[in-house]
C-alpha positions as CSV (number, residue, x, y, z in Angstrom):
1,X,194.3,208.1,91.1
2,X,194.3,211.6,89.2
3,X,190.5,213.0,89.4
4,X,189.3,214.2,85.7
5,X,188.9,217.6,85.1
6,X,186.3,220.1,84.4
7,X,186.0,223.1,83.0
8,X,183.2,225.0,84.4
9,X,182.1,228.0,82.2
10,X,180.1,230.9,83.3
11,X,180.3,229.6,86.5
12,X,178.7,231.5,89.1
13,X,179.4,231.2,92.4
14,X,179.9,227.3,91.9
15,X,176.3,225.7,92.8
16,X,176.9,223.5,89.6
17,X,181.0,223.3,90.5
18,X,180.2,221.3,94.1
19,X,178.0,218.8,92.4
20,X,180.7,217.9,90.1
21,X,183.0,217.6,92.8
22,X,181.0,215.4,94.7
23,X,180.5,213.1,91.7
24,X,184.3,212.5,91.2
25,X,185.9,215.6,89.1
26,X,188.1,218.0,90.1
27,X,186.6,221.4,88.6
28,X,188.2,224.9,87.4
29,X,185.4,228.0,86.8
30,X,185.7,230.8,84.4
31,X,183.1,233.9,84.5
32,X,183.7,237.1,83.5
33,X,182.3,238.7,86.5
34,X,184.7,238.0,89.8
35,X,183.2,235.6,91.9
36,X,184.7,235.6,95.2
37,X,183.1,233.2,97.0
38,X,183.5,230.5,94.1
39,X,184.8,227.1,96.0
40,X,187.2,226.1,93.4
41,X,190.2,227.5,91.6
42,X,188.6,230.4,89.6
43,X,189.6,232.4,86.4
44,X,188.0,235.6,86.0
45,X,187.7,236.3,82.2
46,X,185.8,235.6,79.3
47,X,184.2,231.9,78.9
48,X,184.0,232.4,75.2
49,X,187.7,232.4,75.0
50,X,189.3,230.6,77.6
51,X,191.7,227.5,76.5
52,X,190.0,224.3,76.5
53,X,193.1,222.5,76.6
54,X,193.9,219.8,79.9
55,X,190.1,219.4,80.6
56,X,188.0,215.8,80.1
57,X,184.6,217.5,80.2
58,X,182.9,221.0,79.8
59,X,179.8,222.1,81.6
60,X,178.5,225.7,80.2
61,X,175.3,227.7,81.9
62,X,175.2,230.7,79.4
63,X,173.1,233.7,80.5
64,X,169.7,232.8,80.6
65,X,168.1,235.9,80.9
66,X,166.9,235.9,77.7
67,X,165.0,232.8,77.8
68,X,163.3,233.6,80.9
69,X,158.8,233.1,80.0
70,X,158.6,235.3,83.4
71,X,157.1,239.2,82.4
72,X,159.5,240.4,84.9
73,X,162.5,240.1,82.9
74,X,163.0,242.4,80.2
75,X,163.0,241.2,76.5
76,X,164.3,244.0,74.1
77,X,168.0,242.7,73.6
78,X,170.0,244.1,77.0
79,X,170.4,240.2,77.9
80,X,172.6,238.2,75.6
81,X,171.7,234.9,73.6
82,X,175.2,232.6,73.5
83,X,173.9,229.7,73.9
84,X,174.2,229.1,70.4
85,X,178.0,230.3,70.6
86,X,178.5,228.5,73.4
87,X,177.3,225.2,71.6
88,X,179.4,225.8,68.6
89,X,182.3,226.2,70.5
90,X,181.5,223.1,72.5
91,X,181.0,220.8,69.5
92,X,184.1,222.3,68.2
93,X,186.1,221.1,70.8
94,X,185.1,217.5,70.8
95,X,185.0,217.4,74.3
96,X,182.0,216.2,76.2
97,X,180.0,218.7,77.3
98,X,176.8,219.6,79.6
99,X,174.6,222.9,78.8
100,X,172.3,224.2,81.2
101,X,169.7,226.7,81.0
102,X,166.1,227.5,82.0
103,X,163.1,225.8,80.0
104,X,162.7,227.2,76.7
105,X,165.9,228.2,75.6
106,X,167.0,227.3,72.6
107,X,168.6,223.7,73.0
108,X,167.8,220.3,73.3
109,X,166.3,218.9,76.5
110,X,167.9,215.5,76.8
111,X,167.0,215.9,80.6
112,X,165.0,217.9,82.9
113,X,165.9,218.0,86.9
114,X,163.7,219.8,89.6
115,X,164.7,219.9,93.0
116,X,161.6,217.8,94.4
117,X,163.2,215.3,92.4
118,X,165.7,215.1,94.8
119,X,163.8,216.2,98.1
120,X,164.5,219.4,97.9
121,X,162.1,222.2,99.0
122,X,162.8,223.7,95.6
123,X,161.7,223.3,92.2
124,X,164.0,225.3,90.2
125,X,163.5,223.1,87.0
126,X,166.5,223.1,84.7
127,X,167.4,221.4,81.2
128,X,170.7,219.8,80.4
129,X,172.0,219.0,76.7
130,X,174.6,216.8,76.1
131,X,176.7,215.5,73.6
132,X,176.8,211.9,75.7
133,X,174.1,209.4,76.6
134,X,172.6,210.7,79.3
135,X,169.8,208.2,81.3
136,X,166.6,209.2,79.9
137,X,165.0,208.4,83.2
138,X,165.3,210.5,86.5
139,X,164.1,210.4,89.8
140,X,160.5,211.3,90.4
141,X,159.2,214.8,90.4
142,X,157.2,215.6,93.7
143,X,155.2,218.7,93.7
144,X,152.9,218.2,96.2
145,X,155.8,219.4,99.0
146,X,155.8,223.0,100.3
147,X,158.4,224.9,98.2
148,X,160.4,228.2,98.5
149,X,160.9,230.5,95.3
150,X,164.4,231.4,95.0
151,X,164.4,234.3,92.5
152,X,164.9,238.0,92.2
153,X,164.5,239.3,96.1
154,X,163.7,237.3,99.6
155,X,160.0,238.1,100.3
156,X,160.1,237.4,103.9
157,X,158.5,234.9,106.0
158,X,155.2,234.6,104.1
159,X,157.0,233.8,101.4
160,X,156.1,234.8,97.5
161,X,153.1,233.4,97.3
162,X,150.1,232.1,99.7
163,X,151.1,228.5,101.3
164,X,155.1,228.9,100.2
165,X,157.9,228.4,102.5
166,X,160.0,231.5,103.4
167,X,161.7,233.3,101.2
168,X,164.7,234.2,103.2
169,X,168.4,233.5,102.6
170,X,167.9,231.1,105.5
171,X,165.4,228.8,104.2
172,X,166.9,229.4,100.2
173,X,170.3,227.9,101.7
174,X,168.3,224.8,103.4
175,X,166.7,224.8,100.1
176,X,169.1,224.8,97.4
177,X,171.8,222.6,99.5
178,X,174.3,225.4,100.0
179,X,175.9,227.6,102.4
180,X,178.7,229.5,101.1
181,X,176.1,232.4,98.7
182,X,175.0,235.7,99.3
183,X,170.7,235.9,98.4
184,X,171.6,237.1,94.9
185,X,174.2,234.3,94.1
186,X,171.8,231.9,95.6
187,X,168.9,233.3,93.4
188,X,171.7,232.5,90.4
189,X,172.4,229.0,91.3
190,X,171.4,225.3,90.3
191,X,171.6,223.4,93.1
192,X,174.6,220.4,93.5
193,X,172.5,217.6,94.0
194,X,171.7,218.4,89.9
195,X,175.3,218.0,88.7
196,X,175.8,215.5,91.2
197,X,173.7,213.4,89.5
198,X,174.7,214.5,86.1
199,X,178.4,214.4,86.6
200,X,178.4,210.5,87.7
201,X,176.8,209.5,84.6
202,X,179.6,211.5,82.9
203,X,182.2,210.3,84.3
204,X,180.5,206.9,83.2
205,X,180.9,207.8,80.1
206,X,184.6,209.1,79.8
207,X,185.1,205.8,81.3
208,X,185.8,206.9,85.2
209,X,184.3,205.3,88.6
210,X,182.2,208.2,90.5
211,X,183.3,209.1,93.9
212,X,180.9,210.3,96.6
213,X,182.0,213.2,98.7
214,X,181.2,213.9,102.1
215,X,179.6,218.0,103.0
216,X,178.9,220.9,101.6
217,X,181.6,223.0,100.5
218,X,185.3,221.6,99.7
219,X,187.8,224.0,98.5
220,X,190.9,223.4,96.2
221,X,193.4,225.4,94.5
């Protein structure tokens, strides 16, 4: 059977692009920045503008600099806001599509993943909007377990705050569920156990079985 396809749009280094895989798609990523180490076939160019044409779903992580509540990142206008581009574009198309982004940008939260939802020894919450049903229920946040921040710089073995796990590219790899990123794609990343889990319920709804894949890092061209 032909796997459906995905588009993957400012795609990163392809954190989001394995989950997919894993569920059942086969995924092509777009970025404007090169991304060398992406798993997939990669375009370099810009997401805005690249043909939708040949794909059964979209998933779109916009810059989310801008919507970051943190101090440390700066707020007068150097990031750019297209998420709301990037959902116009989307709804345009009439594809179905995934958003993701960090809490509190400007979308609609249909559902909210953390990595302790998953066991994970990240938290790393992240909000998906869709234009399909997606389940309003999701596996059980545990924040009681010993986490690593993966953000900004690696702190070192006492990690970035008092009682955290490391912060090296060691333990953010263990963390995030993937070996294939440098520390700053890795501090970039959504971890694939998140699309995993979205992209089965999308391919439930385009009407495709899911498919579960076996390690970390498969690469297609």
């Amino acid at each position: 059977m032909t796997r459906p396809r995905l588009l993957d749009l400012f795609c990163g280094a392809g954190g989001a692009a394995v989950g997919y895989h894993r569920a059942g798609f086969d995924v092509v990523g777009v970025d404007v920045v090169d991304q060398p180490h992406y798993p997939f076939w990669f375009g370099q160019g810009d997401a805005l503008t690249f043909p939708l044409d040949g794909f059964d779903a979209v998933h779109a992580s916009p810059p989310c600099q801008a919507y970051i509540r943190s101090g440390v990142v700066a707020k007068d206008g150097r990031h750019p806001d297209l998420l709301p581009r990037v959902r116009d574009l989307l709804e345009q198309s009439s594809l179905p599509y995934i958003i993701e982004n960090v809490p509190g940008a400007p979308m609609r939260c249909d559902v909210m993943l953390c990595g302790s939802m998953f066991g994970l020894e990240v938290r790393r919450h992240r909000w998906f909007e869709s234009n399909m049903n997606l389940a309003p229920w999701t596996p059980t946040c545990d924040h009681s377990r010993p986490v690593t921040g993966v953000y900004g710089r690696p702190h070192g073995k006492a990690g970035a705050w008092p009682g955290m796990l490391p912060s090296d590219r060691e333990t953010w790899s263990r963390a995030m569920g993937i070996d294939w990123m440098t520390v700053a794609e890795l501090a970039d990343a959504i971890p694939p156990a998140y699309t995993t889990w979205i992209g089965a319920q999308l391919l439930a709804a385009i009407g495709q079985p899911s498919e579960s894949a076996v390690g970390t890092r498969q690469t297609e061209h």
